[in-house]
Steps between C-alpha positions, in 0.01 A plus 500: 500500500791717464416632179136583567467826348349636832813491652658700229124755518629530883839498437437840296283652699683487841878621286236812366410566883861436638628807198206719685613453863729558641708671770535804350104532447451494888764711574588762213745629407646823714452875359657802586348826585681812412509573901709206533221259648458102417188345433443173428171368381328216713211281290255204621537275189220200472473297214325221383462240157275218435605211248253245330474270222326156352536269262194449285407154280257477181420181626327341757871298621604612789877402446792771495532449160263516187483194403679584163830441759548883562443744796186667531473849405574738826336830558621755789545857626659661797452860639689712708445838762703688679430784713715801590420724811748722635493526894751698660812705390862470750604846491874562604711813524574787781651225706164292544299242331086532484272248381190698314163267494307540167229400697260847587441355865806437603657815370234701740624279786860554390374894489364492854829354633728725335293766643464419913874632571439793281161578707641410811770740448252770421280457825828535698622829325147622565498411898855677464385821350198509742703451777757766412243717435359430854844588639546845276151597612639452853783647510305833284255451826794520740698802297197681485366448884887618607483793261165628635635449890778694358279805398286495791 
């Protein structure tokens, strides 16, 4: 059964996938920005491929062969998919490395991260500035009660 012509069917469809996929379609290739930046494309690849065939007789034998002493005349088909998605990018340059999700919820959760120090850091230089202003108001309370026992 070597030399069934399904194998060879398979044989071509599964060399056709192996030339589509690869290493190099899940992670690209790496392009340069003008700034000097990295990025490297990160895909989800999925693929798939169905193979079928049968051998059909004129007459009502059921043999593998025709009755004439020949093979019986073989009919088949196979089919291939494959499916590209990109998911994330690996950014690297200014001395760190970032992974950016494709993915829209996972960027605002990425967002919201990136963003707590930068709020937190806010709400403390606003305590800061109200306290100082607490203490200059004081200290104009203090001048200005001193200077009036000074004109009385």
């Amino acid at each position: 059964m070597s030399d069934h012509p399904i194998e060879g069917l398979m044989q071509t469809t599964m060399e056709s996938i192996k030339e589509m996929v690869d290493v190099n379609t899940i992670v690209g290739d790496p392009v340069e920005s003008p700034d000097g930046l990295v990025i490297i494309p990160i895909s989800k690849v999925s693929f798939g491929f169905a193979s079928g065939g049968g051998e059909y007789s004129t007459s009502k034998d059921s043999s593998n062969e025709d009755g004439k002493g020949g093979k019986l005349p073989f009919g088949g088909g196979s089919g291939a998919g494959v499916s590209l998605q990109p998911v994330a990018f690996i950014v690297v340059g200014n001395g760190q490395i970032k992974l950016m999700p494709v993915d829209q919820g996972s960027n605002l959760l990425n967002n919201i991260i990136d963003t707590i120090p930068n709020l937190t850091n806010g709400l403390q230089n606003m305590m800061k500035q109200k306290k100082d202003k607490k203490i200059v108001a004081r200290k104009f309370k203090i001048e200005k009660e001193e200077d009036d026992e000074c004109q009385e």
